[in-house]
N, C-alpha and C positions, 0 to 999 in steps of 0.2 A: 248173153245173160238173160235176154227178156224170153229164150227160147228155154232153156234152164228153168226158169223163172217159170213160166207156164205148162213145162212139163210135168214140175214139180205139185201145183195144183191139181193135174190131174193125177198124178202119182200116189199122191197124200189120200186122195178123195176115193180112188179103186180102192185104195187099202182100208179102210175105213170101211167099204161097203160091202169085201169082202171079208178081209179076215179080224174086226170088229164086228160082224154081221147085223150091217146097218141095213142090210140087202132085204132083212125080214121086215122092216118098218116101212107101213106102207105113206108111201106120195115121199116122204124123205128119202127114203132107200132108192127109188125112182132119180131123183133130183142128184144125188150122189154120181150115181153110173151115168147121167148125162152132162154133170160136170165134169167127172175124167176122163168122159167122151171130147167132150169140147175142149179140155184144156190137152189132150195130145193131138188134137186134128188142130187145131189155130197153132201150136209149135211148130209141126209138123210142115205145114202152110208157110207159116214163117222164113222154115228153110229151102223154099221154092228159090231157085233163081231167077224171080224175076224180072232182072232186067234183061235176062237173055230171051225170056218169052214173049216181053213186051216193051212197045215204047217206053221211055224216061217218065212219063209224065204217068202213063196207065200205070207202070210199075209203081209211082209213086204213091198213087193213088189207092191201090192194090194194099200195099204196106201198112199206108193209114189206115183203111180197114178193116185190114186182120190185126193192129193194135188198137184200132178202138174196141172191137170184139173183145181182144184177149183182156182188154181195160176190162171193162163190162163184164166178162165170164170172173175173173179174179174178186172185180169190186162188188159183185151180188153175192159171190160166196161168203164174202169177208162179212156184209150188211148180214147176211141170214143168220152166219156163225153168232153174231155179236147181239142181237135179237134175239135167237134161243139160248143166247146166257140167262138174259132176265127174263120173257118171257116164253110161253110156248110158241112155236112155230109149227102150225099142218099137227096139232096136236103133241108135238115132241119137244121135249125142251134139253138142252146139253147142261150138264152136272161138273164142275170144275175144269181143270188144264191139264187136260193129260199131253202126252207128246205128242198124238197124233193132228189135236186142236192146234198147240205150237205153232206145230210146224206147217199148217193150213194158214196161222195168222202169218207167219212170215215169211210163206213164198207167197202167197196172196199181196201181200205189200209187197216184194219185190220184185213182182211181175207188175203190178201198177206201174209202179217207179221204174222198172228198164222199159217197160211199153211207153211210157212219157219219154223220156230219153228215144227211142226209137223213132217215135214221131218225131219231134224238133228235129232232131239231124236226118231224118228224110226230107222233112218241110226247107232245113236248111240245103242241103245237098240238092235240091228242085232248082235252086239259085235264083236272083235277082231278087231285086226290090219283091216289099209285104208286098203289093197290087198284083204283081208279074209271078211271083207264088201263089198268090190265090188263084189266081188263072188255069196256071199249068193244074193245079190238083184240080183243076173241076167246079172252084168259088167261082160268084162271081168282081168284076169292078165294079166299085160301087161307086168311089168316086175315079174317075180317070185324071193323073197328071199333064200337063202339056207336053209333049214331044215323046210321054213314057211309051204309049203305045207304040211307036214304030221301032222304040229300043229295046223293047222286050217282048216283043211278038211270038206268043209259045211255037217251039220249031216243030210239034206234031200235030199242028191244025192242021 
């Protein structure tokens, strides 16, 4: 879904910059084509396999941050769109809901929302105790349990 989901944002956003030809508007038109840059290279990414490239913990860590990106790529388009409602943005400002806006506000929100879901069931899928997850992804322990340490000792140190 969350690969769907961010394909979608860059789908939306080519179309828009081309065949709405936002392409001519200059510093937006720009912003456009680097958004549906980014939102088919972080999908794209997404469907790497790897845990077959990389250890459990890198892979996981890998995952979290091509879903905090795709967060970020999705949740800045969404903040810009909803800003040149009311005001101008880079001098341009957007004029009602046509389909194309639509459908930008709701793969935009549901690339959020399956990039959220993505993370937790990798964080979950990392396993063990919050301390012994934070570890494995690369956190640190802040505070250390008695005995936790030698029970969840990350296996890719």
């Amino acid at each position: 879904m969350s690969v769907l989901a961010l394909a979608a944002v860059g789908g939306d956003h080519l179309y828009v910059y081309a065949v709405e030809h936002y392409s001519a508007i200059p510093t937006i038109g720009t912003l456009f084509l680097v958004n549906a840059i980014g939102g088919f290279a972080l999908a794209a990414a997404l469907l790497v396999p790897l845990r077959a490239l990389a250890s459990r913990s890198r892979a996981a860590q890998l995952t979290v941050g091509l879903a905090g990106a795709g967060m970020a790529l999705a949740g800045g388009a969404l903040a810009a769109l909803l800003v040149s409602e009311s005001t101008p943005l880079f001098g341009f400002m957007e004029m009602g809901y046509r389909t194309s806006i639509l459908i930008a506000m709701i793969s935009e929100v549901t690339a959020i929302v399956a990039l959220l879901i993505l993370v937790a069931g990798t964080i979950h899928s990392a396993g063990g105790s919050r301390h012994s997850t934070r570890a494995r992804l690369g956190g640190p322990r802040l505070i250390p349990v008695p005995g936790e340490l030698s029970k969840h000792e990350p296996e890719d140190r």
